[in-house]
C-alpha positions as CSV (number, residue, x, y, z in Angstrom):
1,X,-13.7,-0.8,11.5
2,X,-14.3,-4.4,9.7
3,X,-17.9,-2.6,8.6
4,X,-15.9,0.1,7.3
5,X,-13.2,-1.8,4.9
6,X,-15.8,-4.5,4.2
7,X,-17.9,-1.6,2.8
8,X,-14.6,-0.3,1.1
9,X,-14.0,-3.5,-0.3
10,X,-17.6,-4.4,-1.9
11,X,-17.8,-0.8,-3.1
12,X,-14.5,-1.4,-5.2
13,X,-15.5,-5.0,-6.5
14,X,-19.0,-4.4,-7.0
15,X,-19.8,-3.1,-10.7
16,X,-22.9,-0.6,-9.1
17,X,-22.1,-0.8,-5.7
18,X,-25.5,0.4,-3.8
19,X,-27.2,1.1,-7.1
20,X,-24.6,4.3,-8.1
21,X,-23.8,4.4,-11.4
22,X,-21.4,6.8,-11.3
23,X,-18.4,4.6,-10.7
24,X,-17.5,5.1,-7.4
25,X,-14.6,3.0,-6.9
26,X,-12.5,5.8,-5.7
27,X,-14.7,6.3,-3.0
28,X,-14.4,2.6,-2.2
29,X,-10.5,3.4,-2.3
30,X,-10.8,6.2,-0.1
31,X,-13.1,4.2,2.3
32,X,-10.1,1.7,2.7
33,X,-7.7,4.4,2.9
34,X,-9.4,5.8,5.9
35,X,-10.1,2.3,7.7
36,X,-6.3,2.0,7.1
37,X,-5.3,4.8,8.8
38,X,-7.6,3.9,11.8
39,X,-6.3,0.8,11.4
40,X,-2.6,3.0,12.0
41,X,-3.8,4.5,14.6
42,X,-4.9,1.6,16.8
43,X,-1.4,-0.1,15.8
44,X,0.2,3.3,17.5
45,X,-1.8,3.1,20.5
46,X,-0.7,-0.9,20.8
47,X,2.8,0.4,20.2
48,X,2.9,2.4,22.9
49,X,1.8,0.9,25.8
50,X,5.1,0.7,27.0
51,X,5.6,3.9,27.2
52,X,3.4,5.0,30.1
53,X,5.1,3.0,32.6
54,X,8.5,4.0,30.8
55,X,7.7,7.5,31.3
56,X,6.4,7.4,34.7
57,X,9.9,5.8,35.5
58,X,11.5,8.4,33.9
59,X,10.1,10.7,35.9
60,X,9.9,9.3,39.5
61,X,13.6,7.5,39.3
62,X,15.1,9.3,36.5
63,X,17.1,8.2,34.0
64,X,18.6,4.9,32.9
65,X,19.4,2.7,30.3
66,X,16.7,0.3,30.3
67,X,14.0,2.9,30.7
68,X,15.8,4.8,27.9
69,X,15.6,1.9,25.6
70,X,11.7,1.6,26.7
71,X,10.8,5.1,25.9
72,X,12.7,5.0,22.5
73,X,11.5,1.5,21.3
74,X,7.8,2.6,21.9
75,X,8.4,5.9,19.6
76,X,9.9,4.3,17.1
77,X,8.1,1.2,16.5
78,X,4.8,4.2,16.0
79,X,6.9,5.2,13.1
80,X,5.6,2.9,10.7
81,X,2.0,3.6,11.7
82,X,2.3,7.5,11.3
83,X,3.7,7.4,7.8
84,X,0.9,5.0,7.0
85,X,-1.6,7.7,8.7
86,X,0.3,10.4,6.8
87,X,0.4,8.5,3.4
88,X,-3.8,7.4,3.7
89,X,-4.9,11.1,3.9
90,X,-2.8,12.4,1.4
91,X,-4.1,9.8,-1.0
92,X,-7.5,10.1,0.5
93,X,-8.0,14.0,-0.2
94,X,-5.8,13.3,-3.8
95,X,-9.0,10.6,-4.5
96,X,-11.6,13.2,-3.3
97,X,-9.7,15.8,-5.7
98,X,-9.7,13.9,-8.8
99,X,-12.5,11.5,-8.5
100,X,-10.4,9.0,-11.1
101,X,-12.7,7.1,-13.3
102,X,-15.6,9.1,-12.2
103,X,-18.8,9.6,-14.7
104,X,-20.2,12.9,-13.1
């Protein structure tokens, strides 16, 4: 993943990144777009390590409060890292779509 945005990065800053002349810094942009959203999805899977145990709780002792609270605070603290997910691939296809400041 650092090999990935690294690449992202250089192909933004560089003026003829890997001798295109073409300006392809939205394909820099949409390189760190989809380094973010892996980026998302590791956070999610960090998120919810809770949950597992949680669950199996859930379903060997049923229900309470605390195991409730677990199972809840594992789904929504993955929030944040699906709408990021979510908002990288809509910009990502909206980059490979209009190709801003492309000379083709």
């Amino acid at each position: 993943m650092f090999a990935l945005t690294a690449c992202g990065l250089y192909t933004v800053a560089v003026d003829e990144p890997f001798g295109v002349t073409t300006e392809p810094r939205w394909l820099g942009a949409k390189i760190l777009l989809y380094s973010a959203s892996i980026a998302a999805g590791l956070g999610i899977r960090m998120t919810l390590r809770p949950f597992g145990p949680a669950f199996g709780a859930l379903m060997t002792t049923g229900s309470t409060d605390e195991v409730e609270r677990a199972i809840r605070r594992s789904v929504d603290g993955c929030l944040p890292y699906v709408w990021t997910i979510w908002g990288s691939v809509l910009a990502a296809a909206a980059l490979g779509v209009l190709k801003p400041g492309a000379n083709l």
